[in-house]
KOLTOR-224306 format. One line per 10 residues: their letters; for each residue x, y, z negated of N, C-alpha, C. Coordinates in steps of 0.001 Angstrom, whole numbers, plus 500000, padded with zeros to 6 digits. Last residue first. Layout:
<nodes>
A	X/Y/Z/X/Y/Z/X/Y/Z | ...
</nodes>
This chain:
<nodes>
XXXXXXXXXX	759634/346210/043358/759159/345024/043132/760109/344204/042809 | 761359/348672/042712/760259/348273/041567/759770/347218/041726 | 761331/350171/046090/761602/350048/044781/761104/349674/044042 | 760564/348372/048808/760071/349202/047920/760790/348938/046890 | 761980/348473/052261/761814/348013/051225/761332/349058/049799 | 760447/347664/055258/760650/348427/054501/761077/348138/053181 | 760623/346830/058873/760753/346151/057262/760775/347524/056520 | 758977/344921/061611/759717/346229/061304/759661/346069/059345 | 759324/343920/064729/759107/343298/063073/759702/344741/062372 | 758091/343976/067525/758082/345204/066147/758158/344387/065100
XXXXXXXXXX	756634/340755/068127/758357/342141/068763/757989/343078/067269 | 756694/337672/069502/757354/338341/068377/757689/339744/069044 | 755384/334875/071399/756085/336076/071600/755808/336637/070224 | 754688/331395/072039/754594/332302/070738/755388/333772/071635 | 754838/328829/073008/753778/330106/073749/754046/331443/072821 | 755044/326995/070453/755108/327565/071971/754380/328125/072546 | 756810/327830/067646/755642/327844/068049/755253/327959/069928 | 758996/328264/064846/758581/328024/066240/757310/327516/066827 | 758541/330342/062276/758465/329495/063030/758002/329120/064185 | 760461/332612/060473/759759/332845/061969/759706/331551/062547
XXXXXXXXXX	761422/333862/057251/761391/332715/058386/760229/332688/059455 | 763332/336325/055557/762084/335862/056554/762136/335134/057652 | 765494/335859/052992/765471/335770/054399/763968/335343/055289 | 765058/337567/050386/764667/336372/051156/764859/336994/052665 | 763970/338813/046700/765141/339088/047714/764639/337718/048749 | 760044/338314/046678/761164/338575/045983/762494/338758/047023 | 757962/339289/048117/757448/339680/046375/759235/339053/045632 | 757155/340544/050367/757832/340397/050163/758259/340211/048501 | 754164/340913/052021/754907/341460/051379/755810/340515/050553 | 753262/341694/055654/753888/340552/054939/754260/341272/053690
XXXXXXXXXX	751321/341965/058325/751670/342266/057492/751817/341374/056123 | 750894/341408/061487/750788/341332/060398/751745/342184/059280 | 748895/342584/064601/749626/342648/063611/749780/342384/062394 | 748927/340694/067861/748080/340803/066291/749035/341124/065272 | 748069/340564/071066/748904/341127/070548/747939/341236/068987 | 745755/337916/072598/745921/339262/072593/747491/339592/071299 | 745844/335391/072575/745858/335807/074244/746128/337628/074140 | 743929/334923/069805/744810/333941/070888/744667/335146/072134 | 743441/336878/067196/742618/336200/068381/744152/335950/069163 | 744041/335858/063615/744021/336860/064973/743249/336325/065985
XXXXXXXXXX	745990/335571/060644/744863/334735/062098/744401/335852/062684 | 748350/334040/059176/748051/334839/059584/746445/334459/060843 | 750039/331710/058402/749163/332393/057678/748401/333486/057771 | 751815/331529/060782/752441/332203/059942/751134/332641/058496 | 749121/331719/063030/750838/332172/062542/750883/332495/060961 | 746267/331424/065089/746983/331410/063447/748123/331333/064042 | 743122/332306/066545/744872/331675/067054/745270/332215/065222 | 740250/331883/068578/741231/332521/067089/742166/331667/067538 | 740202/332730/072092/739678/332420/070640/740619/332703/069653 | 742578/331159/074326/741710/332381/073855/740959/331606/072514
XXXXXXXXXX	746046/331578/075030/744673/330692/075017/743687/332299/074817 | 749259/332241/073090/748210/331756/074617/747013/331472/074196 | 750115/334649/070788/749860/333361/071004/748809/333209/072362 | 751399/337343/069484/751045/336737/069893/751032/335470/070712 | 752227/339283/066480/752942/338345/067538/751443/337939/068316 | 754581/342225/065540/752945/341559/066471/753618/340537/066336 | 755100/342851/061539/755610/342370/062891/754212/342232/063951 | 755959/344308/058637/755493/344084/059598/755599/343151/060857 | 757271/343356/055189/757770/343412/056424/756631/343451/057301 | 757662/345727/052066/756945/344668/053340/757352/344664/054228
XXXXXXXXXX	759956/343950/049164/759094/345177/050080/758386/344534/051300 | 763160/343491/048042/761501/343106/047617/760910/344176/048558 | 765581/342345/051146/765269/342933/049197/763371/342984/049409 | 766608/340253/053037/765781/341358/052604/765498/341643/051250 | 769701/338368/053648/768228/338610/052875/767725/340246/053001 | 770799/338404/057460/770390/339144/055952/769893/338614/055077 | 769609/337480/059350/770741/337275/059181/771099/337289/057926 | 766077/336114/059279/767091/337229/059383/768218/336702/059193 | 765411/332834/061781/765351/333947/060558/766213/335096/060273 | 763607/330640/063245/764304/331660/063220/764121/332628/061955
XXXXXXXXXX	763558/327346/063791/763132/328429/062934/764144/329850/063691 | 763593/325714/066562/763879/325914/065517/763914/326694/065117 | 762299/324165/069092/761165/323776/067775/762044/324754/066599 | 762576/326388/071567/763041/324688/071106/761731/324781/069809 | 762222/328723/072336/762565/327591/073799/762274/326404/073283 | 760498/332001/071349/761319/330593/070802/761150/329948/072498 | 761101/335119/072223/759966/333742/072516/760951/332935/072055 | 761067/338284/071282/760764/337277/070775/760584/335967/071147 | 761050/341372/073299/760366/340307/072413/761024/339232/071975 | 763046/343657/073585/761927/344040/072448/761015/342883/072085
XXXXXXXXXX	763577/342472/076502/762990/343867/076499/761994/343907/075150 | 764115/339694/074920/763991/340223/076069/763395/341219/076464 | 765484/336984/073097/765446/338143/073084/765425/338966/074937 | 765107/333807/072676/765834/334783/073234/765290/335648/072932 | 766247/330907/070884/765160/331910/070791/765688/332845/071855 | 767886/328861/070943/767011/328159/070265/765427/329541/071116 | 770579/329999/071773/769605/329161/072742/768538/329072/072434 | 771899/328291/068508/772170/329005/070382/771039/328440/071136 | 769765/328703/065609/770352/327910/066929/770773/328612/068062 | 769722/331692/064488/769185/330717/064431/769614/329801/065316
XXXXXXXXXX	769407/334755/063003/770231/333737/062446/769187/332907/063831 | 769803/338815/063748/769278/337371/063543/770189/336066/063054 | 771830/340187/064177/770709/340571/062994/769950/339512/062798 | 771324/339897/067656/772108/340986/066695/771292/341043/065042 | 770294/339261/069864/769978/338787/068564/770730/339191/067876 | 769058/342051/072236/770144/340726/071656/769590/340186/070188 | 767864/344413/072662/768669/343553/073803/769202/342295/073667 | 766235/345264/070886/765550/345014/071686/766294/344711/072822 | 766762/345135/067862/767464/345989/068816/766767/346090/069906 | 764826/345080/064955/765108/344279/066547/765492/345379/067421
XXXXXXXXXX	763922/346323/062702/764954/345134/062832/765466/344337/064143 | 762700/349142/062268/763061/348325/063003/763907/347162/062884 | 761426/350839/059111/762736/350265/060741/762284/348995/061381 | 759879/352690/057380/760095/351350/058377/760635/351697/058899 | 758993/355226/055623/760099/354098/055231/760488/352666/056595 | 756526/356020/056185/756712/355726/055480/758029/354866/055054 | 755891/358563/058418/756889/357617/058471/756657/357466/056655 | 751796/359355/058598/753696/359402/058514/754378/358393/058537 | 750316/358965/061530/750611/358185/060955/752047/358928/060115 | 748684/362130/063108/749617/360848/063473/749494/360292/061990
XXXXXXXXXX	745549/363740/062478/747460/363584/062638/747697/362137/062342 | 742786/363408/062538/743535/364355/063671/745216/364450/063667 | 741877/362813/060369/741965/361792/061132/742770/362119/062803 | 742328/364956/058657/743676/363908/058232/743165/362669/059529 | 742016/367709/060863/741574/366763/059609/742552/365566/059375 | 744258/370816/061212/743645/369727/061434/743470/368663/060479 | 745121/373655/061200/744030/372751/060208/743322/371652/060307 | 746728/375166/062869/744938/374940/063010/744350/374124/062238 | 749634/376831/062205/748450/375467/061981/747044/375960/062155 | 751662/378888/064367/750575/378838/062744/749755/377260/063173
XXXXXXXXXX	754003/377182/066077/753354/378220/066073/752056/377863/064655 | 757424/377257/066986/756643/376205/066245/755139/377370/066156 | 759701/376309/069584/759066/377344/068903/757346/376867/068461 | 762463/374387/070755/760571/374032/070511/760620/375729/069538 | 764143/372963/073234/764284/374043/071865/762478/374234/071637 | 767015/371334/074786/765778/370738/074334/765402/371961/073473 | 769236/371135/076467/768848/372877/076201/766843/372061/076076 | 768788/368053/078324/769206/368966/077536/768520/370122/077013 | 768712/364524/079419/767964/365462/078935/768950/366803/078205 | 768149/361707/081713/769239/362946/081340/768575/363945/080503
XXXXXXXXXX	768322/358538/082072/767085/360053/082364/768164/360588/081232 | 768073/355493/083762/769000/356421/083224/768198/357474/083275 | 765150/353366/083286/766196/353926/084196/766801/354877/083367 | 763640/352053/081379/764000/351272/082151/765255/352105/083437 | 762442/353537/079691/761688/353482/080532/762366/352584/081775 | 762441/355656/076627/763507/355105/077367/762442/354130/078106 | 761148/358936/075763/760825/357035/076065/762347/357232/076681 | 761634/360872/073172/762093/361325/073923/762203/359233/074677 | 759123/362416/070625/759866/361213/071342/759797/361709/072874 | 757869/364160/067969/757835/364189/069216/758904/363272/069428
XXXXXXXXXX	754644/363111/065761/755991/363480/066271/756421/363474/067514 | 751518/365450/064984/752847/363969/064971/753924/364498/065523 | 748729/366458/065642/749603/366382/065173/750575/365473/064882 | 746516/365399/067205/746693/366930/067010/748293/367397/066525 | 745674/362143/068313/746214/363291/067542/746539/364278/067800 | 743945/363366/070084/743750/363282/068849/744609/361417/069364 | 742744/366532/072249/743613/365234/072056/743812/364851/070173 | 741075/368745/073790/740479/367332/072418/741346/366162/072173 | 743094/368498/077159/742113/368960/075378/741781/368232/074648 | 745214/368976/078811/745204/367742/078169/743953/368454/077293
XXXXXXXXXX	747020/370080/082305/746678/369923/081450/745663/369218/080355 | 749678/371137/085112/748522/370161/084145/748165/370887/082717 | 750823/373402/085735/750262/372106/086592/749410/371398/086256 | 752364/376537/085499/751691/375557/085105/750878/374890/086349 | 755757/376876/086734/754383/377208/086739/753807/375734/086172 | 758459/376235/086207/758050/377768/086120/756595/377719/086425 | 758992/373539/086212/759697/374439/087353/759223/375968/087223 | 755545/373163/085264/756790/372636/085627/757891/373337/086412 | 754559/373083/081882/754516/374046/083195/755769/373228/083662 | 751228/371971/080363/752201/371923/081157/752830/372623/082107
XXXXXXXXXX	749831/372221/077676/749779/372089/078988/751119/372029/079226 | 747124/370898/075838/748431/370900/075854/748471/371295/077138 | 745293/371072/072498/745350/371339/073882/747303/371157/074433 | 744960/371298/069870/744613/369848/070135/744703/369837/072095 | 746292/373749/068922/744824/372821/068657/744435/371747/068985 | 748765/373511/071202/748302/373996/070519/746657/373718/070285 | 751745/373663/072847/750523/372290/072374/749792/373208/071435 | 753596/373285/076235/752506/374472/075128/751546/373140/074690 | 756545/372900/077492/755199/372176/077242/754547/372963/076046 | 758205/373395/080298/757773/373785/079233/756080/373453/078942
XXXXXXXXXX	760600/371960/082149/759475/371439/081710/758981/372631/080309 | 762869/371886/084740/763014/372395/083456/761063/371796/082967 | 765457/369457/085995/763682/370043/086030/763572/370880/084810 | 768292/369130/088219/767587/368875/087405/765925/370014/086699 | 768774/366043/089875/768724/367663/089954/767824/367614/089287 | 769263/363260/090794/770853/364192/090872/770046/365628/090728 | 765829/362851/092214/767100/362276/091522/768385/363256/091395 | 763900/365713/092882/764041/364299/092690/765675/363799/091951 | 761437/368006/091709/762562/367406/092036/763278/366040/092237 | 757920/368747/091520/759574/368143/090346/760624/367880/091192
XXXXXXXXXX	755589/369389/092393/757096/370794/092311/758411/369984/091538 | 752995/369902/093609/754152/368834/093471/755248/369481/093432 | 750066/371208/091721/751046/370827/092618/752376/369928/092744 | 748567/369829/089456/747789/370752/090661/748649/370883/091899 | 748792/366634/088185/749020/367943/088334/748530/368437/089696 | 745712/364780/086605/747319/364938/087659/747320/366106/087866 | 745710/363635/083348/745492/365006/084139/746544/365040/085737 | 743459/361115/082248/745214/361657/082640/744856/362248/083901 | 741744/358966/081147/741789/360070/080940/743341/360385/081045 | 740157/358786/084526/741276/357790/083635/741374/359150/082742
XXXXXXXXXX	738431/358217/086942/737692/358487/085290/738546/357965/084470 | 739690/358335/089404/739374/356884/088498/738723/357027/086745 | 740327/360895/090102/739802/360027/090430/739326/358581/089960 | 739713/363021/086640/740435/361974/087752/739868/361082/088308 | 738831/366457/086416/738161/365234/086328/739462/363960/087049 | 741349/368724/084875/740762/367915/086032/740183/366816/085698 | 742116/368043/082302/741578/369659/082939/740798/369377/084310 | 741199/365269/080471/742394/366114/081492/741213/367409/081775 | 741017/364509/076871/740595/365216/078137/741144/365707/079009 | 742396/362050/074639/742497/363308/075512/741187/363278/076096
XXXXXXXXXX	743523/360118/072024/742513/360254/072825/742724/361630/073850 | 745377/357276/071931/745373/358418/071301/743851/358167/072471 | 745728/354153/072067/744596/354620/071056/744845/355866/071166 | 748020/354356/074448/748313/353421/073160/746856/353837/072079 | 747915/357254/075091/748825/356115/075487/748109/355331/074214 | 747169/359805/077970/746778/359491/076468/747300/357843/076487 | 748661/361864/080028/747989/361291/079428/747823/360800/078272 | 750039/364430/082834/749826/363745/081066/748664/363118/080739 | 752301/364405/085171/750941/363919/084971/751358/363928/083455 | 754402/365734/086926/753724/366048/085168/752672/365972/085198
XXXXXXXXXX	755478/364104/089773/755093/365534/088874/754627/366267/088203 | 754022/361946/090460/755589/362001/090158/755731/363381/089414 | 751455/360541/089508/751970/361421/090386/753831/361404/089941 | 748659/358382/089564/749426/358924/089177/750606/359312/090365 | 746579/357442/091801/745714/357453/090160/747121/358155/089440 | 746471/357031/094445/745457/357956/094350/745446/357970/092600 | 751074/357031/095302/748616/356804/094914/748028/357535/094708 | 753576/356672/096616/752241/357530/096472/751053/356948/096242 | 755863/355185/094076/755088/355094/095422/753979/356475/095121 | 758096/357302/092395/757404/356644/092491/756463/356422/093473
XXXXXXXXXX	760513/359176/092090/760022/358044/093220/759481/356947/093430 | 760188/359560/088891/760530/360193/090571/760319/359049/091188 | 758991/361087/085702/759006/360115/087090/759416/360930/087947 | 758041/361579/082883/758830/362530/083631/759382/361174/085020 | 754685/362964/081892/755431/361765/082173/756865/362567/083020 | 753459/363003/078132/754126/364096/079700/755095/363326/079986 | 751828/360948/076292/752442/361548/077043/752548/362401/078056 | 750367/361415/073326/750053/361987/074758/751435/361843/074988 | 750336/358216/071166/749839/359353/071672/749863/360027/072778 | 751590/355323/069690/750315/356027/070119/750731/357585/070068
XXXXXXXXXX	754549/354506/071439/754248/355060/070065/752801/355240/070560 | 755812/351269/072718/755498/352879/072477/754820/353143/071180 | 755806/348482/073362/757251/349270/072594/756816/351028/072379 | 753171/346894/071705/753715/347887/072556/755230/348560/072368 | 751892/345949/069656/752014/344897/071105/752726/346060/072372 | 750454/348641/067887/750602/347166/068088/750735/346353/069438 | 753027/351550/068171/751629/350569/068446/751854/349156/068691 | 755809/351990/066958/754972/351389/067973/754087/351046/067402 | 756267/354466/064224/756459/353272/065385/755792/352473/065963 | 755495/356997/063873/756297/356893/063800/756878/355538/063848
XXXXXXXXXX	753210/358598/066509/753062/357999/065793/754556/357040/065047 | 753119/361658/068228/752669/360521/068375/752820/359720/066837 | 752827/364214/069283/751651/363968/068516/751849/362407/068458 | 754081/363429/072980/753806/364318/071829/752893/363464/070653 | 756395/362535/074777/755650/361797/073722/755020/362949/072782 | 758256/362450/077737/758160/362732/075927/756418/362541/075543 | 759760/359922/079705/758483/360406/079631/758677/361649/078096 | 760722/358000/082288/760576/358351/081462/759365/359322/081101 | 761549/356169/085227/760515/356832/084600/761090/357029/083375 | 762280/356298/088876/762895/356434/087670/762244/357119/086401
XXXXXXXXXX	762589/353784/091707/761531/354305/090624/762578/354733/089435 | 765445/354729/093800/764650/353759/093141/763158/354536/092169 | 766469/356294/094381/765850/356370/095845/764960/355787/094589 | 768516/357828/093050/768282/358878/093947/767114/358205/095136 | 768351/357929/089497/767843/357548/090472/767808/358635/091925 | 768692/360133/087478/769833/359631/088157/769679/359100/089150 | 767069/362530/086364/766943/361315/086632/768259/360930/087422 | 766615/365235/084125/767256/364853/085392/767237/362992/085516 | 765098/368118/082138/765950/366558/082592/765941/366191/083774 | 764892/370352/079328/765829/370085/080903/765686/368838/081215
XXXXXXXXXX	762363/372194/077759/763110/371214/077999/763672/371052/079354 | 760420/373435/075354/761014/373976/076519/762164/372919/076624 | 757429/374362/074094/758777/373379/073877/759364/373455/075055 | 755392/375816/071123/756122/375294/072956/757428/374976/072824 | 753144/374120/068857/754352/374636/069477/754310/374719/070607 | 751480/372308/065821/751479/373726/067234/752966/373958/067737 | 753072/370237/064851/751222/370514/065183/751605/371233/066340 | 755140/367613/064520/754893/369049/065098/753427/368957/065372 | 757058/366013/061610/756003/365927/062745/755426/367238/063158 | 760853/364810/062078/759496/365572/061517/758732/365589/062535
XXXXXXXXXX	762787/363344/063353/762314/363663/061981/761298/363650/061297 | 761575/362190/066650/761926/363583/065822/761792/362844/064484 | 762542/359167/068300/761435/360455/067790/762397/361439/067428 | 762702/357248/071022/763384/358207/070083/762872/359458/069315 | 761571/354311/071941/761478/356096/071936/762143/356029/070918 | 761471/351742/074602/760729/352176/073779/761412/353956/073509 | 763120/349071/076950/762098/350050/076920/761926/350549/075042 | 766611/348784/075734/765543/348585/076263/764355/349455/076583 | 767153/351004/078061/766913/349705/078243/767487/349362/076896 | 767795/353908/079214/766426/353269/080004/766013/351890/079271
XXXXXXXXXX	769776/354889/078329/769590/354019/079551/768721/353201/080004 | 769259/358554/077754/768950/357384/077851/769212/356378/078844 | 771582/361435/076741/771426/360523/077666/770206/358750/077244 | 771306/364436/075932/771245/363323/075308/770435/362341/076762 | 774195/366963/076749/772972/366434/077262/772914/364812/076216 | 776945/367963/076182/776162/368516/075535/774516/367615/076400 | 778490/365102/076860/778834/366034/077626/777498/367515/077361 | 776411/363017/075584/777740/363139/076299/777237/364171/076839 | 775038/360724/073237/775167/362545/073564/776376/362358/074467 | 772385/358210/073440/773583/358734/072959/773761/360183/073571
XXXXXXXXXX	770204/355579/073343/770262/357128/073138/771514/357076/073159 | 771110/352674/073257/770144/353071/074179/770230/354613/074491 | 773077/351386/071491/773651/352251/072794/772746/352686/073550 | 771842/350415/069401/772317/351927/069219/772669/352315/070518 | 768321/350265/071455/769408/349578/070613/770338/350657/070160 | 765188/351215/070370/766239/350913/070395/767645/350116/070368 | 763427/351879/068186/763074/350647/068761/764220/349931/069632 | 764097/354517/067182/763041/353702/066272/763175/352192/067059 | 765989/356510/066377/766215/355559/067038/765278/354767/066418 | 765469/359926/065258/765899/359082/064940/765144/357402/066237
XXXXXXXXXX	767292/363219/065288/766281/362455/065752/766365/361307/065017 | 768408/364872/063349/766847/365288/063379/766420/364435/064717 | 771138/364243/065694/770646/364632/064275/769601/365498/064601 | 773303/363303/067499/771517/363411/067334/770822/363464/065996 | 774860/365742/068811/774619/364579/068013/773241/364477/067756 | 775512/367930/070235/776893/367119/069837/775983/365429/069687 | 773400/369372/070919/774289/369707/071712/775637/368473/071467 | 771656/369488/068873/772167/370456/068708/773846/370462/069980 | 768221/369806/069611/769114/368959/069837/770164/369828/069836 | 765946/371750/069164/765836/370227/068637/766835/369212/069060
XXXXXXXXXX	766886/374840/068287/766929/373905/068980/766749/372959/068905 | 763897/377486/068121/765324/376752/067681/765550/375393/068316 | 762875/380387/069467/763098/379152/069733/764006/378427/068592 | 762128/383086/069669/761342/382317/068178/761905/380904/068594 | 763223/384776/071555/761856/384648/071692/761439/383625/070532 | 765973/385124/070816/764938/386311/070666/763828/386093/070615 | 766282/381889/068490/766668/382879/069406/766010/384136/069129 | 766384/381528/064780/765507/381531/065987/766357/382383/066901 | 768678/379545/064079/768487/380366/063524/767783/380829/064977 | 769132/375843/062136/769692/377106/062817/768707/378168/063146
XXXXXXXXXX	769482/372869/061225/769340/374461/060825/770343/375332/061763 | 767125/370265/061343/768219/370921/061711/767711/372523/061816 | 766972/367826/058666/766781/369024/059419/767776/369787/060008 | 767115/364759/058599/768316/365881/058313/767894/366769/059148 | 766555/361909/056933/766185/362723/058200/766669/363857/057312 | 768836/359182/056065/768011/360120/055507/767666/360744/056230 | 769153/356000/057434/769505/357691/057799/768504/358422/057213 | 768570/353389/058569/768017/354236/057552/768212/355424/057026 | 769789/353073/061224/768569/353037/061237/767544/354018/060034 | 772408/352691/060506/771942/353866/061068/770569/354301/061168
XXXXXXXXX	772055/350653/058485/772339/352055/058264/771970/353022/059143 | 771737/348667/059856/770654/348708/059384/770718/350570/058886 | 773920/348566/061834/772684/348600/061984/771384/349351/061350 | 776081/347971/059581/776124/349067/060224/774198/349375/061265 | 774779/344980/058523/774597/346214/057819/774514/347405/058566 | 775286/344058/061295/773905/343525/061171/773792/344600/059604 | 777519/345022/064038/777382/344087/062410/776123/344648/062260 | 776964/344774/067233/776870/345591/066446/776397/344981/065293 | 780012/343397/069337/778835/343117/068518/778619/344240/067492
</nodes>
């Protein structure tokens, strides 16, 4: 069992640039080979990310991302990964320009992904080999029109590799453009994407995905408007591992936990393990049916994902009542000094 302080610590980790010193061509590294410092575990459990053997490994599970620190406008980025899968579907993905935690009703972040898949069936609307698109409210343009007027660029050829071998990926972002080269040539590409600017994440996607020799070279700002960059990190975590009730309080049984949600079984409360100190807590939830739907003092529409927002005006354990049909995920907390 992972104790419900050690948790919260890792989670709240001051962000810790990492220093080191440009190659020949202007690179530095965004992973230093040991540890994951200058990333951080937004949705996660702790065993989701980890470092073995100089590569940062995901197990896919639960679903959501691992950002950066900090947020990147312009750069290229040059990256290794490998899928383990040698027959099954094996997805992951990075995340540019995105947002420092999930979108509402989503374990992702809003913005562009570059998808990194293998064996996935053949269709006419995505590819196994560096399709990018727009996720969660970002916005794009592919280079190619797509068959389905989706905005996501399929690549020009099929060059990724499959399971046990591994892909190199260099990704150019600049002004609001992005492309893609796979294996040494470019394939795709993304324009007018907005956001312009944010952070970069490394999805976990349900299968093992291998990543190394991660190194970004950062290039001058284009000046984008404040509606053109991501969201900063203001202080939120996560409180939900997204495999277990780790951190929670409430009857055996009463609630489960299942890829990041929430559903009560019985009639009984659920609440932190913890008190929380003074500050706000976030969370979605949603409710069946259609029309308006209430929680918690809260009101929304029934059938869709609704975020609230809670502030916390003294120390308290936040109570989550049962409700059927109910699902819960991103409760995410911050606390403020001074209240």
């Amino acid at each position: 069992m992972i104790r419900w302080n050690a948790f919260i610590l890792v989670l709240a980790l001051t962000p810790i640039a990492l220093a080191a010193e440009p190659d020949k061509d202007g690179y530095v590294p965004l992973f230093d080979g040991k540890t994951l410092t200058g990333w951080h575990n937004v949705n996660g459990h702790p065993s989701t990310f980890f470092v073995k053997d100089g590569e940062i490994i995901t197990t896919g599970k639960p679903t959501g991302f691992m950002r950066t620190d900090k947020q990147y406008e312009n750069f290229e980025l040059e990256m290794e990964w490998m899928h383990v899968n040698k027959k099954e579907v094996a997805n992951s993905g990075l995340f540019v320009w995105g947002d420092p935690i999930p979108a509402v009703g989503s374990g992702y972040t809003r913005g562009i992904e570059v998808q990194v898949l293998i064996n996935y069936p053949k269709i006419d609307w995505a590819t196994n080999h560096g399709d990018i698109f727009s996720i969660w409210g970002a916005t794009c343009v592919p280079d190619r029109p797509h068959p389905k007027g989706y905005a996501r660029c399929l690549p020009s050829e099929e060059r990724v590799k499959g399971g046990g071998e591994w892909n190199h990926y260099k990704v150019i972002a600049n002004d609001g453009v992005i492309k893609l080269h796979v294996n040494g040539k470019e394939v795709s590409g993304v324009s007018k994407c907005n956001p312009r600017k944010g952070y970069l994440a490394l999805e976990s996607e349900g299968a093992e995905c291998h990543f190394r020799n991660l190194k970004i070279k950062e290039m001058p700002s284009t000046n984008p408007k404040p509606e053109e960059v991501a969201n900063l990190d203001v202080g939120f975590n996560l409180l939900i591992n997204g495999l277990d009730m780790d951190g929670w309080q409430t009857e055996k049984g009463a609630w489960t936990m299942n890829d990041g949600v929430f559903r009560p079984k019985g009639t009984v409360t659920l609440t932190t393990a913890k008190p929380l100190a003074p500050g706000e807590l976030i969370f979605d939830w949603k409710l069946p049916g259609k029309g308006e739907a209430k929680y918690m003092n809260q009101t929304g529409k029934a059938g869709e994902w609704n975020r609230a927002t809670v502030t916390l005006k003294e120390t308290t354990s936040p109570e989550f009542p049962s409700v059927t049909g109910l699902e819960i995920r991103n409760v995410c907390y911050r606390e403020i000094k001074g209240k």
